[in-house]
N, C-alpha and C positions, 0 to 999 in steps of 0.2 A: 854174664850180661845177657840182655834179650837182646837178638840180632834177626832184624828183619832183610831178608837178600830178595833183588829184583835185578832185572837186566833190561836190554833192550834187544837182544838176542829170542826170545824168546823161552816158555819152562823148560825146552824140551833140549837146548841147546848146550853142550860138552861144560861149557866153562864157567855154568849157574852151579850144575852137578858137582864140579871137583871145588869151587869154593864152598859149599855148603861142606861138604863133606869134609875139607880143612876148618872151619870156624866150629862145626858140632863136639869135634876135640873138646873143645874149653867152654862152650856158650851156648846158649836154648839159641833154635834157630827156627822160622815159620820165613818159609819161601813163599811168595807172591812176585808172578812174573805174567807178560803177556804172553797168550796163547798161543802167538805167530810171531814170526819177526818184525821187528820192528825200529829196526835202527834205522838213524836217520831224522829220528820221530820229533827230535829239538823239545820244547817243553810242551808241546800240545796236549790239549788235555780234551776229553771227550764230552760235549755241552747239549749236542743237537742228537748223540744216539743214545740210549741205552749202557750201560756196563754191565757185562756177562761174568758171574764170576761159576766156577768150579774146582771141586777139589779133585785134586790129582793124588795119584801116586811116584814117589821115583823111585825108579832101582835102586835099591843100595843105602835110601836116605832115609832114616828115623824121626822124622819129621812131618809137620802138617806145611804140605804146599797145594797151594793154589793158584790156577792159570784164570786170566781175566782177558776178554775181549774187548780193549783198549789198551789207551797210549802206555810208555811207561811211568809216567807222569801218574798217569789213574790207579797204579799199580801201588806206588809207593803210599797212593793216601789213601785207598783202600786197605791198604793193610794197617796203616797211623790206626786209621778213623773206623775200620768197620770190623778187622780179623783180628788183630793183637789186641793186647794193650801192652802198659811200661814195656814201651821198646825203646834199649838206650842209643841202640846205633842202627842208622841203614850204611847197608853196603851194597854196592852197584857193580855189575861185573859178575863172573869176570868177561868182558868183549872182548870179542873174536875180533883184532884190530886195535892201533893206539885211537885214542882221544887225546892228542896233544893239537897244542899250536890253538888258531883260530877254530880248529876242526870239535873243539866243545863246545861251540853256540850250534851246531849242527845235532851234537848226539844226544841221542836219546838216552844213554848210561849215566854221561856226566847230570842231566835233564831230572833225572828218578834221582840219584842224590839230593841234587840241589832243592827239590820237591821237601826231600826231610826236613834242609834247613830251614827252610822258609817255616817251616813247623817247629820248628829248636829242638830238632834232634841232629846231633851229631851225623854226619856223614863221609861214608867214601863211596870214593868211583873208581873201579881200576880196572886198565885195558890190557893188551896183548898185543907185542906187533906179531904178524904172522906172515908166513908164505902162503898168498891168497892165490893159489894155483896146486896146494894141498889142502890136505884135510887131515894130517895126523898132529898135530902143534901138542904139543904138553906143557896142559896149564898150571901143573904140579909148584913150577916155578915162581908164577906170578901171585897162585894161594899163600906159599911160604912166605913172600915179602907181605901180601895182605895181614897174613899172623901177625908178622916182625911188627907190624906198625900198629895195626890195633891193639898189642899190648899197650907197646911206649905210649902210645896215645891214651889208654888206658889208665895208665898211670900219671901220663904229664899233661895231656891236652888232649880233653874232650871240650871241646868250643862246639856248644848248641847250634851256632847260626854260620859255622864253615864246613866245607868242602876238600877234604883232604883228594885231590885225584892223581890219583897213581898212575903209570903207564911202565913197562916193563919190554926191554926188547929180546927179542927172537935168538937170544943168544943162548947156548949150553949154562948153564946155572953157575957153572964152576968157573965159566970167561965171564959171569958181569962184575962190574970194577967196584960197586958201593950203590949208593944212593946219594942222588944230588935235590935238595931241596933250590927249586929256578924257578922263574916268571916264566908262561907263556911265549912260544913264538909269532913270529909275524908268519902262515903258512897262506901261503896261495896257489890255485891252479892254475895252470891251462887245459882252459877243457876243448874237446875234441866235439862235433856235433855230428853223426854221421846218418847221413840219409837210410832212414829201413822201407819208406813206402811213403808213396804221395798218392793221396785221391782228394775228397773234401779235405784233408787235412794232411800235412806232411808231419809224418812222423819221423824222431829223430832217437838215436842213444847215444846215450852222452858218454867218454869217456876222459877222466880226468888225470893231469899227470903231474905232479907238484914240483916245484919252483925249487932251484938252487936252496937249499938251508944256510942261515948263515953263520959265523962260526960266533955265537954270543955265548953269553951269560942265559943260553935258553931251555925246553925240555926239549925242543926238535933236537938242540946240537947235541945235549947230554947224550940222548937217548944213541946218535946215530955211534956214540964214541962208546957205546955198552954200558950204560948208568942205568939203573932204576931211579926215576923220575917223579917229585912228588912237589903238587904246586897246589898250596892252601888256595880256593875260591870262596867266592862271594856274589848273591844275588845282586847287589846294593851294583845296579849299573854305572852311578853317579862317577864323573870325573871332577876328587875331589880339586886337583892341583890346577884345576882353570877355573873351578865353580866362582871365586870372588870375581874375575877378571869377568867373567860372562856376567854378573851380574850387575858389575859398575857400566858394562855397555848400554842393555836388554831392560831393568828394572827402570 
């Protein structure tokens, strides 16, 4: 297959490199990523500046990649609409950090997925939890279940207009217990605001610390119990199981 890989991590970042270099095994692959980091980035897309595109090189990668100065959003249709063609699947990832819970209307990874489907190409997104106070995480892990799934899916379910998102916890390979297909959780924070400087304007950094998980049917619980996590998405924001009830009120 043609596999187009983007991140929100930016080109230059560990975990675009080691999934590229797992999907090249079996599949044509043209990387298209932002130039800089970028998570964070939710679906935004760039309207008011310019899109920079260049072509890169990576160590070690047999392949045409390209960094682009914008969102990750602009990344993934940039490569649809301007650098490939028949690309059967985008893959997002791999991130430095889960996108589980609420925490995917936030990112930018699950964002450049869900960008493909809205164009009916098949999509995933897959993350990484990691120890955010190092820097050596081996993404080795999270590419292997990436494989695992893009065959099966391969074979049984490429849906053009879903979002397979993956998340993988920070466990030794040989401790995760399976794979749990679950709905999103309910994830919230308490964020921290702390004073850095007051003049014309008080400045603040925020730090955020997330909320008891609770123990469902969800990816926050799977993941904290060592499961690899995979929850079909969808743009279609619509709530369909109130939509009559709202309408017998409102119309």
């Amino acid at each position: 297959m043609n596999i187009l890989i983007t991140n929100d991590d930016g080109i230059s970042a560990k975990g675009i490199r080691v999934l590229a270099e797992k999907i090249l095994k079996n599949h044509n692959v043209i990387v298209v990523a932002p130039r800089e980091q970028k998570s964070a980035s939710s679906h935004s897309i760039s309207i008011n500046t310019p899109i920079k595109i260049r072509e890169e090189k990576i160590s070690g990668l047999n392949c045409r990649a390209y960094s682009v100065v914008g969102t990750p959003a602009d990344c993934t249709q940039v490569g649809l609409s301007l650098l490939a063609d028949d690309i059967d699947v985008v893959i997002s990832g791999i991130n430095r950090g889960v996108n589980s819970g609420i925490d995917i209307l936030y990112s930018g990874t699950v964002s450049a997925a869900i960008e493909g489907a809205i164009y009916n190409v098949p999509s995933i997104a897959v993350s990484m939890e990691v120890d955010w106070d190092r820097h050596d995480e081996d993404y080795s892990k999270a590419a292997n279940w990436v494989s695992k799934v893009l065959d099966l899916a391969e074979e049984k379910y490429l849906k053009n207009n879903v979002v397979l998102n993956i998340n993988v916890p920070n466990i030794d390979e040989h401790h995760i217990k399976g794979l749990k297909v679950c709905k999103i959780g309910k994830s919230t924070y308490k964020t921290e605001y702390i004073l850095l400087d007051e003049d014309d304007d008080k400045i603040y950094q925020t730090k955020g610390v997330r909320n008891e998980i609770e123990k469902d049917e969800t990816d926050l619980y799977f993941l904290s119990q060592g499961y690899v996590t995979l929850t079909p998405l969808h743009f279609d924001f619509t709530n369909f199981k109130i939509l009559d009830e709202v309408k017998g009120i409102f119309e």
